[in-house]
PLY file of the C-alpha trace (Angstrom):
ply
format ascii 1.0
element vertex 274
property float x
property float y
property float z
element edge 273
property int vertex1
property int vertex2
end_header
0.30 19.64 -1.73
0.71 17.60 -4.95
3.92 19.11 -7.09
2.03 18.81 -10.67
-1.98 18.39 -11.59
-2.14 14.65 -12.72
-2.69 13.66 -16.00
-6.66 12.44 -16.40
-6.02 10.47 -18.93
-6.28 6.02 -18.22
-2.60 4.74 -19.16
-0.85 8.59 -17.35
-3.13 7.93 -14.26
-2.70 3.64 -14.65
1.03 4.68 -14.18
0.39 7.01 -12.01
-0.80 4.74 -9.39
2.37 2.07 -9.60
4.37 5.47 -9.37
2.40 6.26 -6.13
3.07 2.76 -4.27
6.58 3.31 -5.09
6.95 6.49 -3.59
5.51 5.24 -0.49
8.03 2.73 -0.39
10.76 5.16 -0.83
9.18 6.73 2.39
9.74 3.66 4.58
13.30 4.28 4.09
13.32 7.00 6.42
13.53 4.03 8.81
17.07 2.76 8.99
16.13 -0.99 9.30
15.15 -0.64 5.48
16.92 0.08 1.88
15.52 1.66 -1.27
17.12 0.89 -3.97
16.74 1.83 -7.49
18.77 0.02 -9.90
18.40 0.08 -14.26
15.90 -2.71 -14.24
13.89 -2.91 -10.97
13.42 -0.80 -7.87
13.39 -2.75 -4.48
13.51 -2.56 -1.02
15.25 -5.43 2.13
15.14 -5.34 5.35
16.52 -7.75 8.15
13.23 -8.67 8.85
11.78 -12.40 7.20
8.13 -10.48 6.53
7.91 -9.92 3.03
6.11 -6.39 4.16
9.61 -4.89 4.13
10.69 -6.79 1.39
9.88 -5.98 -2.36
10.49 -5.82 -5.72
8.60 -3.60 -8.40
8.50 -2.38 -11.92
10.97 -5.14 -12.80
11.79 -4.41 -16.69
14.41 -7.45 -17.61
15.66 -8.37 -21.17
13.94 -11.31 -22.38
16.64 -13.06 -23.51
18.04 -12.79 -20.31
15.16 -12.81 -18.09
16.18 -16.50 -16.05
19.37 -14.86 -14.89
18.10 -11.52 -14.01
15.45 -13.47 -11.68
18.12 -15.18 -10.35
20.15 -11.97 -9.68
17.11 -10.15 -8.21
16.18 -12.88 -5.44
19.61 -13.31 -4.48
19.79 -10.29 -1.22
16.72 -12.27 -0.19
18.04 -15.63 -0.21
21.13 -14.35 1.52
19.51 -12.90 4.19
17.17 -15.76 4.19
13.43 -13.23 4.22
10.71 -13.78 2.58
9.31 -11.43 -0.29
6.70 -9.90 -2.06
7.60 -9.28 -6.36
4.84 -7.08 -7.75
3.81 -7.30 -11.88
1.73 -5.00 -13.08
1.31 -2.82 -16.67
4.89 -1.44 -16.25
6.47 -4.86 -15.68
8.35 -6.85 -18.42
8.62 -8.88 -20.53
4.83 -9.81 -20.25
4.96 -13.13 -19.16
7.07 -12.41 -15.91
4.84 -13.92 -13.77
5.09 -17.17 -15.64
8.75 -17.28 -14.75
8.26 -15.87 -11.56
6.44 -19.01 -10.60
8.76 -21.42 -12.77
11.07 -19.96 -10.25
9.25 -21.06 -7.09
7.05 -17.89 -6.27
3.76 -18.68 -5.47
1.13 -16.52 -5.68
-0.57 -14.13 -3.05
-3.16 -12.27 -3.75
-3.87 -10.05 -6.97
-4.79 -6.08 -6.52
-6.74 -3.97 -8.51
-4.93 -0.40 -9.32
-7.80 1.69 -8.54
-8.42 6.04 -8.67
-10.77 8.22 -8.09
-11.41 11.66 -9.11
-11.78 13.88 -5.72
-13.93 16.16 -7.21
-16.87 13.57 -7.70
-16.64 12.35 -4.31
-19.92 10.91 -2.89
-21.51 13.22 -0.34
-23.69 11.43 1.92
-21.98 8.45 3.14
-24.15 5.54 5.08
-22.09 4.75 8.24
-23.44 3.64 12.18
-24.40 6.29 14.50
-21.54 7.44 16.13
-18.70 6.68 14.04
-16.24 9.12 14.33
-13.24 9.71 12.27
-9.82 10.90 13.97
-6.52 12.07 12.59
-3.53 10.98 14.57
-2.09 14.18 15.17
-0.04 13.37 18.68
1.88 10.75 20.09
-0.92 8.84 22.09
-3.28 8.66 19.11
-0.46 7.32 17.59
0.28 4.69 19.68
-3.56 3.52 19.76
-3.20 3.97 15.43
-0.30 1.12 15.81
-1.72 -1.07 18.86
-5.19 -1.19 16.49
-3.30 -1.42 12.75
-0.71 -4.22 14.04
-3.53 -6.38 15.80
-5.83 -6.30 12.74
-3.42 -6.74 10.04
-2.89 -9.89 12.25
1.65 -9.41 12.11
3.75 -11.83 12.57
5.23 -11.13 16.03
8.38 -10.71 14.77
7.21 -8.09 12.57
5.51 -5.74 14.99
8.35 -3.83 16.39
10.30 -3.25 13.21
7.04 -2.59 11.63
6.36 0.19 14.60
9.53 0.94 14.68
9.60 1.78 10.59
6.25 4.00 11.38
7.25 5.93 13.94
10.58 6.81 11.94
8.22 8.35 9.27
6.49 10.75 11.59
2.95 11.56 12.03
0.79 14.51 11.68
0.97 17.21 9.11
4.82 17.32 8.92
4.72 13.53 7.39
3.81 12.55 3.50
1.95 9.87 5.72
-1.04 10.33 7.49
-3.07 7.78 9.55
-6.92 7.59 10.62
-8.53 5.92 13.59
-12.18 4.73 13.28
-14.05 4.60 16.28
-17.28 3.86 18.13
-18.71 4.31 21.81
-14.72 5.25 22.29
-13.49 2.03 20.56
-11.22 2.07 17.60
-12.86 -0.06 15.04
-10.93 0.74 11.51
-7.83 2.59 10.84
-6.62 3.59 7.77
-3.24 6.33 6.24
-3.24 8.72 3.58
0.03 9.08 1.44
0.67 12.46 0.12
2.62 11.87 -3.18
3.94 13.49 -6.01
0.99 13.64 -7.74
-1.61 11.68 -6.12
-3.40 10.88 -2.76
-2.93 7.38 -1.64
-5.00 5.53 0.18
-3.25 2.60 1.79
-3.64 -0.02 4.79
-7.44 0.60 5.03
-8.23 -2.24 7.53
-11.72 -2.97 9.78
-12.40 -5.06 12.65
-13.55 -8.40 11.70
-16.94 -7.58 13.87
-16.95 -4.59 12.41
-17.30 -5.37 8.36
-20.08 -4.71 5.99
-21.55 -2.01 8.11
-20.33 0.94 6.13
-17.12 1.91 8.16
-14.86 1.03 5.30
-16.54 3.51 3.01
-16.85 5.97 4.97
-13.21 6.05 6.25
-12.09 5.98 2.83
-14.54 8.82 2.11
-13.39 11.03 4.69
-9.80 11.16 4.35
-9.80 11.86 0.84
-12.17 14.49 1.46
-8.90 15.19 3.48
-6.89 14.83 0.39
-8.98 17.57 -1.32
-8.44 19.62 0.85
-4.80 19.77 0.44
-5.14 20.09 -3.05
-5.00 16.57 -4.96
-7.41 16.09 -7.59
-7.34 11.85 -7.78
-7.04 9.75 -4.88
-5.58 5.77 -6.11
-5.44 2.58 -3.49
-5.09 -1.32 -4.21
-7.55 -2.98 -3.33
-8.41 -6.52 -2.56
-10.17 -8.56 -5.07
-13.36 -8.52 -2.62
-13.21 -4.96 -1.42
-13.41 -3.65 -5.18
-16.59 -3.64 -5.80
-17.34 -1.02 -2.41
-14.90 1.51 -4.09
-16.38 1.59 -7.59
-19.73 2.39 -5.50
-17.70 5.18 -4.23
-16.67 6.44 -7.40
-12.99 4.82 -8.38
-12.08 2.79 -11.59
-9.94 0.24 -12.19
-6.64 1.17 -14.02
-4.84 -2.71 -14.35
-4.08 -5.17 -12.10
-0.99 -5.94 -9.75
-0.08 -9.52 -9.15
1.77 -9.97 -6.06
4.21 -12.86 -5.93
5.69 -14.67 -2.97
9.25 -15.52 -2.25
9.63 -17.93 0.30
13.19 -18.23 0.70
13.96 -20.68 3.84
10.20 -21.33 3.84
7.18 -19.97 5.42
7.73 -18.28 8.76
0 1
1 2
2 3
3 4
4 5
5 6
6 7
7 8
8 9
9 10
10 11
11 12
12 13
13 14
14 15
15 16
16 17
17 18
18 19
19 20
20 21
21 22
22 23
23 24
24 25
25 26
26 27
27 28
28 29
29 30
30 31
31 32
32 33
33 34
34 35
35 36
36 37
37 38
38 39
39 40
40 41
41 42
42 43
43 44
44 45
45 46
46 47
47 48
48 49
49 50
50 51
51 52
52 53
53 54
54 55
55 56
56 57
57 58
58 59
59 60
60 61
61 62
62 63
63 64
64 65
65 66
66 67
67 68
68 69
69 70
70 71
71 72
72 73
73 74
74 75
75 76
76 77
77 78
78 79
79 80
80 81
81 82
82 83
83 84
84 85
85 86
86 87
87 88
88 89
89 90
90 91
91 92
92 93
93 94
94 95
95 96
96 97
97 98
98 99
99 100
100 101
101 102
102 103
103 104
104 105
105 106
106 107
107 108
108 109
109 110
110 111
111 112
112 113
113 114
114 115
115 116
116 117
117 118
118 119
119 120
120 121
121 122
122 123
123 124
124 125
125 126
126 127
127 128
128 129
129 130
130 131
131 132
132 133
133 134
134 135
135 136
136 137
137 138
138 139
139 140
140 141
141 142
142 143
143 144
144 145
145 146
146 147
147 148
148 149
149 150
150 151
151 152
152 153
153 154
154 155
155 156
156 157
157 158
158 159
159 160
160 161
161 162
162 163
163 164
164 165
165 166
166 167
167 168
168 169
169 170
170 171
171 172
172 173
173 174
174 175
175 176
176 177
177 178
178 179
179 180
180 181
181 182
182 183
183 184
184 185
185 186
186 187
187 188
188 189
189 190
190 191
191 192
192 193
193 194
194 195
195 196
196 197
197 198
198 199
199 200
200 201
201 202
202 203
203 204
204 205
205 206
206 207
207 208
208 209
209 210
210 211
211 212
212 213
213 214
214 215
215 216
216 217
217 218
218 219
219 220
220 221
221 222
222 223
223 224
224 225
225 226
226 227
227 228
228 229
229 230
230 231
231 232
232 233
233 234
234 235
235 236
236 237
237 238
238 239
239 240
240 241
241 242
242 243
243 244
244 245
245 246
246 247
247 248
248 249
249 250
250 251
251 252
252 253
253 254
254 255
255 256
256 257
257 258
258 259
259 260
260 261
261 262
262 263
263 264
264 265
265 266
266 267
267 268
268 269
269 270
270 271
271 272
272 273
């Protein structure tokens, strides 16, 4: 159950959604492999793993005068462990032109993701999806272990990554008792998307939504997304946020969200690429 009703209004729910994704990484630290740490002008999180999934930095807020150094200061855990890292800048980042140093620094760019939400109660009713489909919570340990086998294998991990990555999951939990909940897709007995639902402060987060490559443009996508935050209703949240992809933005302003800013998502190579 959300603590508080969220606040409908664009810049309380655009912060809102930054707040969510950071509370989500906060849960990943259940898993010992990985640190949260909050600190008076960024929050961040390392592992000892060279994916920059583990590793992040967010809601950076440096002095201006001072921003070179405080770059400098931030990327140093990664260059000492030698991983690679993702540094997100979005509304609550400063000063404005981060990303302008960030790359004067050697970050490239990776991808850029819309801050979207979606208010539960306006959720579309009749979904267009292929016979069949059925939608499955993983509730027990050998869902579960399909959930991973299926997420890890589309999200396409480095092999490296897949056991700390399973290994960070399975510390979370699954199942009611967790803040996380994950989805299987399938058809004719086949997982074919998958998909978890963060239960945060506030809002309902939909993250990881991911479909088979054979699988995309037939509807699935939607009406995953659909269904768990029907789920999300249920429990009582009002708004529902994700990031999406630049291409997948326009399928969840069809199912009712809105864009609230932008997150650009910045790459630090350290050693170089893995």
């Amino acid at each position: 159950m959300p603590e508080n009703p969220p606040d409908l209004s664009y810049d309380s729910l655009a912060f809102a959604v930054e707040k969510n994704a950071v509370e989500q990484f906060r849960a990943w630290a259940r898993w010992p492999g990985l640190e949260f740490r909050v600190d008076s002008d960024r929050i961040w999180t390392i592992a000892g793993v060279r994916s920059p999934i583990f590793n992040n930095i967010v809601r950076a807020t440096f002095d201006p005068a001072a921003v070179e150094e405080s770059i400098d200061r931030a990327l140093l855990p990664y260059r000492e462990r030698n991983v690679q890292a993702y540094w997100w800048v979005g509304r609550s980042s400063r000063p404005a032109d981060l990303g302008s140093h960030l790359t004067a620094h050697g970050l490239k760019t990776a991808f850029i993701a819309p801050a979207m939400a979606a208010d539960l109660q306006a959720l579309p009713e009749h979904i267009p999806a292929p016979a069949g489909l059925a939608v499955e919570e993983v509730v027990d340990v050998s869902a579960f272990r399909k959930w991973l086998k299926f997420t890890a294998a589309a999200m396409d991990l480095p092999s490296t990554a897949v056991t700390p990555w399973t290994e960070m999951h399975s510390s979370i939990g699954f199942g009611p008792p967790s803040s996380l909940r994950r989805y299987l897709a399938f058809l004719g007995g086949e997982p074919v998307a998958s998909a978890s639902l963060f239960n945060g402060p506030v809002l309902a987060g939909v993250e990881s939504l991911i479909t088979g490559k054979e699988y995309r443009r037939k509807g699935i996508g939607s009406a995953l997304t659909v269904t768990i935050l029907r789920a999300a209703r249920t429990s009582g949240y009002r708004v529902g946020a994700l990031f999406s992809t630049l291409e997948a933005a326009g399928m969840y302003r069809r199912l009712g969200f809105r864009e609230y800013g932008r997150q650009w998502c910045y790459l630090w190579e350290s050693g170089g690429a893995e």
